[in-house]
C-alpha positions as CSV (number, residue, x, y, z in Angstrom):
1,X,8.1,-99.7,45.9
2,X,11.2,-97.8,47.5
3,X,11.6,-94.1,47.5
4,X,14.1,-94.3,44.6
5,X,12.1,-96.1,42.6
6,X,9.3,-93.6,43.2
7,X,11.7,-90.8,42.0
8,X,13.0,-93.1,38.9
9,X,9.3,-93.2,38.0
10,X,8.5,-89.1,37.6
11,X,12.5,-88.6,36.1
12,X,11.7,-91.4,33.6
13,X,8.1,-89.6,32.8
14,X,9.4,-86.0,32.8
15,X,12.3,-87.2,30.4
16,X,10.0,-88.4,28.3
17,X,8.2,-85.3,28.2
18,X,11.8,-82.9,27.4
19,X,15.1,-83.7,27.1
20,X,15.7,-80.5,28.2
21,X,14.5,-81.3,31.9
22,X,17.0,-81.8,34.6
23,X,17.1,-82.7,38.0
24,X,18.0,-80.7,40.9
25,X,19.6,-78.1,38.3
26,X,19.9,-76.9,34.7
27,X,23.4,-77.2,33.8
28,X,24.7,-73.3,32.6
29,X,25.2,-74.4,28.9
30,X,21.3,-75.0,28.6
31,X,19.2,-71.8,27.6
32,X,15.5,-71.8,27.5
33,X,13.5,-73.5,27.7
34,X,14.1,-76.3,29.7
35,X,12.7,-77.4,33.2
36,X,14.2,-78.4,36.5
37,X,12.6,-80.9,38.7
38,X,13.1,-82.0,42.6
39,X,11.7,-83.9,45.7
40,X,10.8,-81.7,48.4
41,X,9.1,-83.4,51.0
42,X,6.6,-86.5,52.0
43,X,3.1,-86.4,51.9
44,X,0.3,-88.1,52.8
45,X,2.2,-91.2,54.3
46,X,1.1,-94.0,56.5
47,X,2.2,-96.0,59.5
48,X,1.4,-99.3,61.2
49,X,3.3,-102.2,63.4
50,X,5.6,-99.3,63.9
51,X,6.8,-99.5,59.8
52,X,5.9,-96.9,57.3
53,X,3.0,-98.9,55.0
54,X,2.7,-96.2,52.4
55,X,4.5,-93.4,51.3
56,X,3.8,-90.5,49.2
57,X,7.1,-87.8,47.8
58,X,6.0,-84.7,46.7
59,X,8.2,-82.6,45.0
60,X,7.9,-79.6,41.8
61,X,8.7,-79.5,38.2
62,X,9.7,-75.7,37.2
63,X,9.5,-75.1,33.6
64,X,10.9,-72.0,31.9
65,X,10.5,-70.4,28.4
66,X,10.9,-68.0,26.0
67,X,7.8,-68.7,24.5
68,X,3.6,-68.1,25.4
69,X,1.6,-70.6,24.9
70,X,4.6,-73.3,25.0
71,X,3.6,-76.6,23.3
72,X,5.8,-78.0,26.2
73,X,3.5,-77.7,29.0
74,X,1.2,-79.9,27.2
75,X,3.3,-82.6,26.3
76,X,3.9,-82.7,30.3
77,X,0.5,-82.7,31.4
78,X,0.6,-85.4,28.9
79,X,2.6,-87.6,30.1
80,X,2.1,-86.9,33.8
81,X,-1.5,-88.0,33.3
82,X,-0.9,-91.1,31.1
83,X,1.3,-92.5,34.5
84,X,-1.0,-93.5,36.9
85,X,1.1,-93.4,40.0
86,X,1.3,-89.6,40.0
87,X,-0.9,-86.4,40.7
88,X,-0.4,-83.5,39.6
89,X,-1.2,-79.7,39.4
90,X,-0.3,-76.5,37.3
91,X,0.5,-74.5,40.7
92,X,1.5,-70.8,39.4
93,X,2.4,-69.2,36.0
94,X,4.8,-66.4,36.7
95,X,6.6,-64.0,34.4
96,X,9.7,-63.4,35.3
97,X,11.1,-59.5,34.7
98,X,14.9,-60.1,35.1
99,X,14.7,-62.9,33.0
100,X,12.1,-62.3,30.6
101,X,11.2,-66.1,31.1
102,X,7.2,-67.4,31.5
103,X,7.8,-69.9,34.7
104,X,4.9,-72.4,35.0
105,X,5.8,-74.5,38.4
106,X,3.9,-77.7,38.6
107,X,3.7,-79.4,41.5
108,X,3.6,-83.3,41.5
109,X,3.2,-86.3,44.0
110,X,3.9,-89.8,43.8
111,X,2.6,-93.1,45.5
């Protein structure tokens, strides 16, 4: 599977989660909540005969809202664990004071 699949994968999974979850940003007409999600490195990859063998992106979903106990982060976790190419984790819940937003960043990888 090529990178971009890999990354077609968790935008096709997180879309089905929200439609109100963008990647890379959230354009300025969208107001919470909505979530913003982006590669950020590789992980746990593998090489041999000189040629990468495996390869594993890792990357975040941040989600922002209004609202505690947002159904939201459910239907995520949801969907994150009904696709069995990716891993999860819930990796801070933040509230934010200029913002008055609740910020639960999740980080994800992908095989």
């Amino acid at each position: 599977m090529t990178y971009n699949d890999k990354l077609k994968i968790v935008g096709k999974t997180l879309a089905e989660s929200s439609s109100r979850i963008f990647h890379y940003y959230r354009p300025e007409s969208v107001k919470a909540p909505y979530g913003v999600w982006q590669e950020d490195s590789e992980d746990g990859s593998a090489h041999s005969n000189n040629h990468k063998s495996e390869q594993q992106i890792h990357g975040t979903l941040d989600w922002y809202t209004l609202k505690e106990y947002d159904t939201v982060i459910d239907t995520i976790q949801e969907h994150l664990d009904a696709q069995e190419s990716i891993s999860y984790r819930v990796n801070s819940v933040q509230y934010e004071d200029t913002t008055k937003l609740i910020h639960t960043e999740f980080e994800w990888w992908v095989n």
